[in-house]
Structures are given as structure tokens and as C-alpha cells.
C-alpha positions as CSV (number, residue, x, y, z in Angstrom):
1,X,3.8,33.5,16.1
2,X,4.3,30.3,14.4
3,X,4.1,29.6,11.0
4,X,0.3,27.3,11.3
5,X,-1.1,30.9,13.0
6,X,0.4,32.7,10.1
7,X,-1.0,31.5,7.8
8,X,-4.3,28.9,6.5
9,X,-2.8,25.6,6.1
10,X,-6.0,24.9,4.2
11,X,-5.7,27.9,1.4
12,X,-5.4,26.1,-1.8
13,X,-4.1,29.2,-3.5
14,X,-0.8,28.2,-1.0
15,X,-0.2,25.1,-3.6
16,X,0.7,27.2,-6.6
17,X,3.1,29.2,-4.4
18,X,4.6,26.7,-2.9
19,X,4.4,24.7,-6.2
20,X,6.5,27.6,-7.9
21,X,9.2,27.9,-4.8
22,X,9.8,24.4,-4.8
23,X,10.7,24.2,-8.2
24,X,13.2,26.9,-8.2
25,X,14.3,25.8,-4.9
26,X,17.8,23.4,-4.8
27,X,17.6,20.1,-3.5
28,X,19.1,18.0,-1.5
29,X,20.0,14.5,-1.1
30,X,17.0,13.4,1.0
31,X,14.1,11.1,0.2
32,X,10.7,11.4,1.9
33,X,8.6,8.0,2.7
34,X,4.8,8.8,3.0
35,X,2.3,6.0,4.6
36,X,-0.6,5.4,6.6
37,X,-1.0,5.8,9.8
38,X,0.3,2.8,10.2
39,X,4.0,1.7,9.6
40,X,3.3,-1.2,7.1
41,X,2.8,-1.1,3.0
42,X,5.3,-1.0,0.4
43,X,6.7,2.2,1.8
44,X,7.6,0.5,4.7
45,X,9.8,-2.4,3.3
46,X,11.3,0.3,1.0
47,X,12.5,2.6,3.8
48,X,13.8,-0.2,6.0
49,X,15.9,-1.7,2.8
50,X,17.2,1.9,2.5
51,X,18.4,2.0,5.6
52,X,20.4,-1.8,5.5
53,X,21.5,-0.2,2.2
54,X,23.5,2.8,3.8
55,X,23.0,4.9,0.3
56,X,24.3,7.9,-0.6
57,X,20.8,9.5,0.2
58,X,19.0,10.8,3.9
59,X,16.0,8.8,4.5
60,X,13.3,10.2,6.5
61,X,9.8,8.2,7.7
62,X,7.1,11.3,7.5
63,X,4.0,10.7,9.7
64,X,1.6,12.9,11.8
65,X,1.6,9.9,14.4
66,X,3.6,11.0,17.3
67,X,3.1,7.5,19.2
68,X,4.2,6.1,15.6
69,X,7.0,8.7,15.2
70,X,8.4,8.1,18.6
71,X,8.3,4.0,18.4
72,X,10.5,4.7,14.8
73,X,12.9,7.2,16.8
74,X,13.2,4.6,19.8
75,X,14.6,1.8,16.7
76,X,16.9,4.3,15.9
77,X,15.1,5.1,12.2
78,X,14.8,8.7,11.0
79,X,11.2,10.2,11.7
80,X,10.1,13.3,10.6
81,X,7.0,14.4,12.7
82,X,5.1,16.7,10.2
83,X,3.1,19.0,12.6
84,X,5.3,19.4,15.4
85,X,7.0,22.6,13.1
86,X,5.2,23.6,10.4
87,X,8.5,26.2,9.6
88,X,10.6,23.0,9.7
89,X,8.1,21.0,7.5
90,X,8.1,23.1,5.1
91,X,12.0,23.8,4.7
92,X,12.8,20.0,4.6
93,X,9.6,19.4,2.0
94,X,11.1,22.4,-0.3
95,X,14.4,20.6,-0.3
96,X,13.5,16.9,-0.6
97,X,15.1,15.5,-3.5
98,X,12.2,13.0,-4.0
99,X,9.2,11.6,-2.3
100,X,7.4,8.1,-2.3
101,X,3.7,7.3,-1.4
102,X,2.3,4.1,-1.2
103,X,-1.5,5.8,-1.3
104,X,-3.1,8.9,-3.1
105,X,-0.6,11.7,-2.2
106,X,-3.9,13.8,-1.2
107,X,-4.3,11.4,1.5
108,X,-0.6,11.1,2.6
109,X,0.0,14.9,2.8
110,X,-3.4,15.3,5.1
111,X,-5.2,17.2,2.5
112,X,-2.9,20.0,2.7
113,X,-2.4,22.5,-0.1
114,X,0.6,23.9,1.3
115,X,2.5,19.9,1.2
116,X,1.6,19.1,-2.1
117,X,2.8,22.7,-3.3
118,X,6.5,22.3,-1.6
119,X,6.9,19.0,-2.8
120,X,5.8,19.5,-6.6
121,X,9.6,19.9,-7.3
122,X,10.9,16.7,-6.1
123,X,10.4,13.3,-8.2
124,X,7.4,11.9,-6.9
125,X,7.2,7.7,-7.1
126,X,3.8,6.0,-6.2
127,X,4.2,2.6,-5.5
128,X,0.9,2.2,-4.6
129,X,-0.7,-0.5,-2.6
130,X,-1.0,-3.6,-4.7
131,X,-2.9,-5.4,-7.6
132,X,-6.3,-3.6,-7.8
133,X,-9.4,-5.1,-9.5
134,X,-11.4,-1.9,-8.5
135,X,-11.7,1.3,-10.9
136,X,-9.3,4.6,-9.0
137,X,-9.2,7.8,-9.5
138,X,-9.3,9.0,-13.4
139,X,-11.6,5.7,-14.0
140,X,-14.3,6.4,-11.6
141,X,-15.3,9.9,-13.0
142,X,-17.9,8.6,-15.8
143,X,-19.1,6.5,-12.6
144,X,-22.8,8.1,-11.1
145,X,-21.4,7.7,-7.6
146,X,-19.1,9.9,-8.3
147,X,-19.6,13.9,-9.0
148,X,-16.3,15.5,-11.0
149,X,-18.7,18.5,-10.0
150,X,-17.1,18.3,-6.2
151,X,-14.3,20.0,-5.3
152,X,-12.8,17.4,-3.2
153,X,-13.1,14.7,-5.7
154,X,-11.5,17.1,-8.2
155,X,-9.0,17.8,-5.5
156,X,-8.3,14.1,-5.3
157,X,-8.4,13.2,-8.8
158,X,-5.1,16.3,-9.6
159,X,-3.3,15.2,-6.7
160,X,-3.5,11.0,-7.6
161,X,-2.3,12.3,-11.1
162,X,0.7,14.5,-10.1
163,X,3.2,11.9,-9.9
164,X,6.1,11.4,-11.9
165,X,6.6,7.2,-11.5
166,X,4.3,4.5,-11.2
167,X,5.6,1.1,-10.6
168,X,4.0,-1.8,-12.4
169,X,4.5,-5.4,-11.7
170,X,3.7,-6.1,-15.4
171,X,3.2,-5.4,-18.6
172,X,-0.5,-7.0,-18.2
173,X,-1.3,-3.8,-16.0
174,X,0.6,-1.2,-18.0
175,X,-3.0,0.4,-19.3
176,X,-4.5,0.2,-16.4
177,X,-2.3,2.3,-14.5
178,X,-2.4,5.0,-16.9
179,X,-6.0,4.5,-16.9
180,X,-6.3,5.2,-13.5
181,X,-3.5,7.8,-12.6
182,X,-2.5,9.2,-16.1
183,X,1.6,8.8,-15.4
184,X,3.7,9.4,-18.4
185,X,6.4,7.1,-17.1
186,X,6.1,3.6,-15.7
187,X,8.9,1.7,-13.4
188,X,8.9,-2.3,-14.2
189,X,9.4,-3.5,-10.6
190,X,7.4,-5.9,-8.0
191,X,5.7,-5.0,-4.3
192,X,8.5,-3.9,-2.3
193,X,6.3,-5.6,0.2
194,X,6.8,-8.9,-1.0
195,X,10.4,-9.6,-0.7
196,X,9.4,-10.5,2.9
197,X,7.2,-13.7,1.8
198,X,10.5,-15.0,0.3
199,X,12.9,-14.9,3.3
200,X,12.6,-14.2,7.0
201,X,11.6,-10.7,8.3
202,X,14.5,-8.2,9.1
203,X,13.9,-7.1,13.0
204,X,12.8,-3.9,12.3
205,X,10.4,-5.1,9.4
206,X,8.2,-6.6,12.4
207,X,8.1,-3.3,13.3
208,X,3.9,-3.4,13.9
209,X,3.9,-7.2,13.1
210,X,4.3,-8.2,16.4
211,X,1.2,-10.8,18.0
212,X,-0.1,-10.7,21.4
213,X,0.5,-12.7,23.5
214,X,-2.5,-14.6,22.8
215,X,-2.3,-14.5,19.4
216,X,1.7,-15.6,19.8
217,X,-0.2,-18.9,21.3
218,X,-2.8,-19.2,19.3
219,X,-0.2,-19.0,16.1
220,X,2.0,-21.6,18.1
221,X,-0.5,-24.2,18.4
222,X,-0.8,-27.4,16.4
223,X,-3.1,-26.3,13.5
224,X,-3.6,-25.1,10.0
225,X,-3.7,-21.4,10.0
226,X,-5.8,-19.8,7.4
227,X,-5.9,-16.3,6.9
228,X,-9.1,-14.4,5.9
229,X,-8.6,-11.1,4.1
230,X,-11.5,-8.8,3.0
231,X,-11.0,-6.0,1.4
232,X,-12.5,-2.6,2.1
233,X,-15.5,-1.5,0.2
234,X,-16.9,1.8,-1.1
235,X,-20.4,0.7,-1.4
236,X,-21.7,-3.0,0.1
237,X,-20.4,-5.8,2.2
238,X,-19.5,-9.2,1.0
239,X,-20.4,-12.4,2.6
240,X,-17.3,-13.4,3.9
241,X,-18.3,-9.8,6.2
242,X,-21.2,-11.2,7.8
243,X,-21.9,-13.1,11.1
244,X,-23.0,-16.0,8.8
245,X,-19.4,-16.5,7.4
246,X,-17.7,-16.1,10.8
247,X,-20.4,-19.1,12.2
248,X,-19.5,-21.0,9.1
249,X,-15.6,-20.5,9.9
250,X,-15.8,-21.0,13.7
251,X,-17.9,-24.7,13.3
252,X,-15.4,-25.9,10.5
253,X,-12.1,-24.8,12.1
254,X,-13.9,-27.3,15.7
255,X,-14.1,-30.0,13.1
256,X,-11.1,-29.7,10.6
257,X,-8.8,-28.2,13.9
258,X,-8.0,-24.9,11.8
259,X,-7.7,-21.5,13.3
260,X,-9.1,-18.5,11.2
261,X,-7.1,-15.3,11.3
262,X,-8.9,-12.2,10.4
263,X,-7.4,-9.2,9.1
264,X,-9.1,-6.0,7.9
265,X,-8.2,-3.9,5.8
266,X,-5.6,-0.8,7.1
267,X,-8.9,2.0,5.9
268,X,-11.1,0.8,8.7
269,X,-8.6,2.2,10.9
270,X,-9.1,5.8,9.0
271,X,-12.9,5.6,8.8
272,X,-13.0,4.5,12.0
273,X,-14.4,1.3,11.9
274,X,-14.1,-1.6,14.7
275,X,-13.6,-5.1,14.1
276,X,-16.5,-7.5,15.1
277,X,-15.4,-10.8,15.9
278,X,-17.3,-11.6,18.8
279,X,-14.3,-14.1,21.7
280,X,-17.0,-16.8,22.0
281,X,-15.6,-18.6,18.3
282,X,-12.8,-20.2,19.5
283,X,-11.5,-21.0,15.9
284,X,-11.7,-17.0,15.0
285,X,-9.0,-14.6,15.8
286,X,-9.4,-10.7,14.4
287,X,-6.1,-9.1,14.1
288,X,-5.6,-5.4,14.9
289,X,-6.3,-3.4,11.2
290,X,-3.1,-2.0,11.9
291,X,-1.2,-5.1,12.4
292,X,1.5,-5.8,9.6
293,X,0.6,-9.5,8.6
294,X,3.2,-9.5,5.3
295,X,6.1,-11.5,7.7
296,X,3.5,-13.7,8.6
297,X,1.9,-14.6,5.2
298,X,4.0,-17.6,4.4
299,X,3.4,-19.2,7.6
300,X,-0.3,-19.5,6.7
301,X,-1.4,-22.4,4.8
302,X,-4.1,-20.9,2.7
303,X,-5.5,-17.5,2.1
304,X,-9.6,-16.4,1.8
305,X,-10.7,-13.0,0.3
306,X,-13.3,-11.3,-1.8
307,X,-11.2,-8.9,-3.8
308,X,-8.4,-7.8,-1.7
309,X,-5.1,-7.2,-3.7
310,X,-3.7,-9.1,-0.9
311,X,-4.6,-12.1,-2.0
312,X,-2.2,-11.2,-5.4
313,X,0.7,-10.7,-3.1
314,X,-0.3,-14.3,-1.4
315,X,0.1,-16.5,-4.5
316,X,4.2,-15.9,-4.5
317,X,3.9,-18.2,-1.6
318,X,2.2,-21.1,-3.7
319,X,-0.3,-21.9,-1.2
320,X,-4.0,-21.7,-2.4
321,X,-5.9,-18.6,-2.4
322,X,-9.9,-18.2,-2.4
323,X,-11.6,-15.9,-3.7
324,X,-15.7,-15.3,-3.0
325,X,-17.5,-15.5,-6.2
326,X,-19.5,-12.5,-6.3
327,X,-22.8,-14.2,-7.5
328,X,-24.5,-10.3,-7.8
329,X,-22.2,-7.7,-9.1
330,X,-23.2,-4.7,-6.8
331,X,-21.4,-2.0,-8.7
332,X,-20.2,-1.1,-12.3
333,X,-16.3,-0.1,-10.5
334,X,-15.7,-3.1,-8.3
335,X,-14.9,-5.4,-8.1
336,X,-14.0,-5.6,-12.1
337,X,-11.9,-8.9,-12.6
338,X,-11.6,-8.3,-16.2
339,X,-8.2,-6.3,-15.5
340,X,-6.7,-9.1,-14.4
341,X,-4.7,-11.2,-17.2
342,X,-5.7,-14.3,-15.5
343,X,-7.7,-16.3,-12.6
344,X,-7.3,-19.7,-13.3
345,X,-5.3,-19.7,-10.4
346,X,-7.5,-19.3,-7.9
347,X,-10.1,-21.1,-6.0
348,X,-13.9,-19.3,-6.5
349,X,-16.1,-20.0,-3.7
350,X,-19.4,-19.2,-2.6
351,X,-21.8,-19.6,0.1
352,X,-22.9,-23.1,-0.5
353,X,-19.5,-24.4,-1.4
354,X,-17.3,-23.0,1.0
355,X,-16.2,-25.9,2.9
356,X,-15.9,-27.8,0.0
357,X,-13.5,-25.7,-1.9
358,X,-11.1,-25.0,0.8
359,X,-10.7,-29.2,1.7
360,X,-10.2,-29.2,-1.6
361,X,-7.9,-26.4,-1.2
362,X,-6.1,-27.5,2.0
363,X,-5.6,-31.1,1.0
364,X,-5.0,-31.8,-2.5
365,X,-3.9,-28.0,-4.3
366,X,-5.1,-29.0,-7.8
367,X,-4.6,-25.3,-9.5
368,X,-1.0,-25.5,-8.2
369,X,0.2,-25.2,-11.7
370,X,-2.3,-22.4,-12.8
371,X,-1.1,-20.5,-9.9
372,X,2.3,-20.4,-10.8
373,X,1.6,-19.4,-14.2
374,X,-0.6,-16.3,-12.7
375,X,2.4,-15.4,-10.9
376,X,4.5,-14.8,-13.8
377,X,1.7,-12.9,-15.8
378,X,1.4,-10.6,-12.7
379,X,5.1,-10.4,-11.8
380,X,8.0,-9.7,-14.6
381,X,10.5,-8.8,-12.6
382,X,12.0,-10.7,-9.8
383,X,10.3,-10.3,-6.4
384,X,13.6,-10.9,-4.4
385,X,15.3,-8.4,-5.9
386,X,12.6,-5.1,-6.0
387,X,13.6,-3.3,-2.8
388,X,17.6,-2.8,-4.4
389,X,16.4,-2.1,-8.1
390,X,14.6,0.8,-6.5
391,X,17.2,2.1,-4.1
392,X,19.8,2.0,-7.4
393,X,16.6,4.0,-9.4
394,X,16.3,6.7,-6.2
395,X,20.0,7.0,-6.4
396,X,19.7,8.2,-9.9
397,X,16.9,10.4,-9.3
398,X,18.3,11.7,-6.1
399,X,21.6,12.8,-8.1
400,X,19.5,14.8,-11.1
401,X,17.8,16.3,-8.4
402,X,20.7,17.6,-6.3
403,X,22.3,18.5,-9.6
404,X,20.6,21.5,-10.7
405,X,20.8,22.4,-14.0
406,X,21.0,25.8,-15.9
407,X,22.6,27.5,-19.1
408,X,24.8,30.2,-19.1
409,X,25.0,32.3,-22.1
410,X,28.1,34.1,-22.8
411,X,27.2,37.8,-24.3
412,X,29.9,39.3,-23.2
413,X,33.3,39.9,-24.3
414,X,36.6,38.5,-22.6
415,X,39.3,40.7,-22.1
């Protein structure tokens, strides 16, 4: 009988055992990576600088993926399938030394109880999954669309707060963060992500980032590449979703010979969304949701989004970024550009002047210097340098972790 017939993996009474065990229970030197069902995000670029880093720590990729676990195995990196043994799962979560998300652990542990429970005794980093201008978590529960009455939300709402390390870009988001996920404790680094729009891609970081064929010539042609970016929304589409947009794109890339390159957002993938870009616009290329675009992005020569907190990432290359003015605020939680400490640096576009702002844009780049002054309100650290000053902070962690500590108190006598 195995251990998932023994037992509900579902009980949420299994957290507070499991919570209990694994913080008596000794660990080891082993750090767990959590993503989403892609390989891609700041977890990603984390684990594969780990690995050219040879520390003194075990590495291991966790997915429930098997295609994804056995493309990581066939590159020689060290994947962890999750429910291939749930006996084995649980003995290596017990022992983990620490464990890094890049999302709401609730989502990276599959919902399960028994994950979260085994893992409460390790260090638990979020590096989470860029520069937000939507309300998370803690933030949203004064919102009406949003019942703390519900289990799952409540669910949700413990589990994005039971983390030990945030890491924050800046000290312009410091409030937020806390605002959002309550940490106590706050790690001044960059997107591990990002290191990659500085330098060229490492082979195994285009892991997931590889184009068709197609796409390879399409990419290869003699053209401006643009990259559009919407984000994913909880409640209402933007224009730069609708057919209208794509037309617009399609008739402006035939006239100014630019190819549009679409990339959803990762979530579609999880909610199970398709993309729509029809072949017959010849100027409009969707990528796969799961494609990894970030050894790509400085290869583009301008970036279009609504709110995406890829479009924050995009500025460290210096080329323009748009960003859709939303002329009707559709909800009180997103997207909220008031967190941000400044927006000078962008170009704000909306239906009617589209075409205009992104000549503009393309050709003469007049918020250049506003740009580079957002990027060193948004980043205080520097971005080349994220992926080692959080392999030297692991190390640390890793080496409080595997020393346990306890007193001894000496009531006897010696002879």
C-alpha cells in the first residue's frame, strides 16, 4: 500500500503534523526550486546559476511535470518528480534545508496540506515573479471580489504569508511587499531573471526558449521585432487583447516592415486558455505561453503591454516600452500604478494614438533619459550580479539549517 492510499493527501489537519515533524526534523544541505509548470521565471535562472556555481548545497528542480522532469534529467540537471513517491516526497521535503518559489507556495506545492506542512521547517525565500502594479494576497481582502469568508482564499492568503524572505528590488517597494505578503524580513536583490538581458543566454537557460522553426525565420528576417506582452487579468480584457489591436498591428507591421511577437502570460497555460492569433496576419506571431522569451528580450527593439511586470524587467535593456493607458479603470485592485515610484519612463498609448507613439518610440526614443532614471528607482542593487548574492545568502541559510541547534544543561555532577 503506498503512502497516497494511506492516507488523504488533501486533509488539512496533515499540515500541522507535518508542520511540527519538520521542525524537529534535521536538515540537510539541499535546496528545493518550486516553479510553474513551466521551466522559466526567476527560479529558473536561480537554479541553473547554482548549478555553474558547484556550491556547497544539493540542488533539486521539483515539478509534477514528468515530460518537464524528464527534458531536465536528459540535460543532466537534478529533477525531483513530486508524485512519482509520495514516501520519497515527503522524506526529501522533511529534510530540505530551504525552499524557493517564484509564485504563491499554495500554488507551487499543488494545494497540498501535507507539502506545505513538511516544508514549514526549512527557510522559505519567495522571489516572486516581478514588479506588480496589481493588489496580492493580504491587499485584496477589503476588495468585494474577494470573500475572506472562503476557505480557499483563506487557504491562500496563510500560505502567500508563510515565508521567511522576500526579495525586493528596491526600497520604493519595501511597503508594498509587506503589504501584500506580511514578511518580517526583506532580501535587497534584483530578478534573478534579468541577468540574462545583460549577456548571452547560458545553453541550458534556453532551456524552453527555443523558436520553431518558423519562428527561428521569422526572428532571422530583416525587420524590427517588437514584442507585445499582456498581462493576465482577474476580471476584464484590455484592448491590446482584442481582434481590433491584432488588425491594427498586422496593417502597421505591412507598412513600417515590423513583425509583432506575441507572448501571453505563463497563467493561460494553468487556466487553460488558448492563444488566438489567427496565421492569416502575416506581421503577427503568438508564441507558445510557455515559451521562455527572457534570452530573447534584448534582441527586440521595443516592448508593448498593458500592465505586465514584464515590461519592468524590459527597461534594463534601454529600448522603449509602451504601456496602454487604461482610459476606464475597471477595478479598484488593478491595475493600481500609484505603487510605482515613477512612469516618466514610459510611453502611454491608447487606441487612437497607437501608431503614433510607437514611430515615435521606434525612431527618435525621447524618454531615453527618464527611463534610465526609472531603472535606478526600481533597481538598487546591481542586476549583473543577483544570481551570486543569492547563492552566497542560500549558503548561509543552508549552513544554519544543517546546523541544528540546542542547549544542554548540566544538572549533574562530574565525578
Amino acid at each position: 500500500m503506498t503512502l497516497q492510499e494511506k492516507i488523504n493527501l488533501d486533509d488539512p489537519a496533515l499540515y500541522q503534523e507535518f508542520k511540527f515533524l519538520s521542525e524537529k526534523t534535521s536538515k540537510k544541505p539541499i535546496v528545493l526550486f518550486f516553479g510553474r509548470s513551466t521551466f522559466s521565471d526567476n527560479t529558473k535562472y536561480l537554479f541553473l546559476a547554482c548549478q555553474r556555481a558547484n556550491p556547497t548545497f544539493e540542488v533539486k528542480w521539483c515539478t509534477a511535470e514528468k515530460r518537464l522532469h524528464d527534458k531536465l534529467l536528459q540535460h543532466g540537471l537534478p529533477s525531483f518528480l513530486v508524485n512519482e513517491n509520495w514516501r520519497e516526497t515527503v522524506n526529501l521535503f522533511l529534510e530540505a534545508a530551504c525552499a524557493v518559489y517564484c509564485e504563491n507556495p499554495y500554488s507551487a506545492l499543488w494545494s497540498l496540506p501535507l507539502l506545505r506542512g513538511c516544508l514549514s521547517g526549512a527557510t522559505q525565500i519567495q522571489l516572486w515573479h516581478g514588479i506588480s502594479v496589481k493588489h496580492l494576497d493580504l491587499m485584496l481582502i477589503n476588495h468585494d471580489n474577494f470573500n475572506i469568508l472562503s476557505s480557499v482564499f483563506r487557504t491562500n492568503l496563510i500560505s502567500a504569508t508563510q515565508i521567511d524572505y522576500l526579495a525586493s528590488s528596491s526600497s520604493h517597494f519595501d511597503a508594498f511587499w509587506v503589504k501584500a505578503f506580511g514578511p518580517s524580513k526583506l532580501l535587497r536583490t534584483g530578478q534573478a531573471r534579468n541577468e540574462v538581458l545583460c549577456r548571452d543566454a547560458h545553453h541550458l537557460e534556453l532551456i524552453d526558449s527555443v523558436f520553431t522553426e518558423k519562428e527561428e525565420a521569422i526572428f532571422s528576417k530583416d525587420s524590427t521585432k517588437v514584442l507585445v506582452a499582456p498581462t493576465w487579468q482577474r476580471s476584464h480584457e484590455t484592448w491590446i487583447n482584442s481582434e481590433n489591436f491584432l488588425n491594427t498591428l498586422n496593417e502597421i507591421g505591412k507598412k513600417e516592415n515590423i513583425d509583432f511577437f506575441i507572448k501571453q502570460h505563463p497563467f493561460t497555460l494553468r487556466m487553460g486558455e488558448k492563444n488566438q492569433t489567427p496565421n492569416k496576419r502575416n506581421h503577427v506571431h503568438t508564441l507558445d505561453p510557455g515559451f521562455d522569451v527572457y534570452p530573447w528580450l534584448r534582441f527586440f527593439s521595443a516592448m508593448i503591454s498593458d500592465y505586465s511586470s514584464i515590461m519592468f524587467d524590459y527597461l534594463a535593456t534601454g529600448m522603449p516600452v509602451l504601456s496602454l493607458d487604461l482610459e476606464e479603470k475597471k477595478t479598484p485592485y488593478e491595475p493600481d500604478f500609484s505603487l510605482l515610484p515613477a512612469t516618466s519612463g514610459l510611453y502611454q498609448f491608447t487606441s487612437k494614438n497607437f501608431q503614433e507613439i510607437l514611430n515615435t518610440a521606434l525612431k527618435k526614443h525621447p524618454k531615453r533619459a527618464e527611463q534610465k532614471e526609472m531603472i535606478g528607482l526600481f533597481y538598487e542593487t546591481n542586476i549583473r550580479e543577483t544570481n551570486q548574492s543569492l547563492i552566497n545568502f542560500l549558503e548561509e541559510q543552508v549552513n544554519l539549517k544543517a546546523t541544528k541547534s540546542y542547549e544542554v544543561h548540566e544538572i549533574g555532577t562530574r565525578p
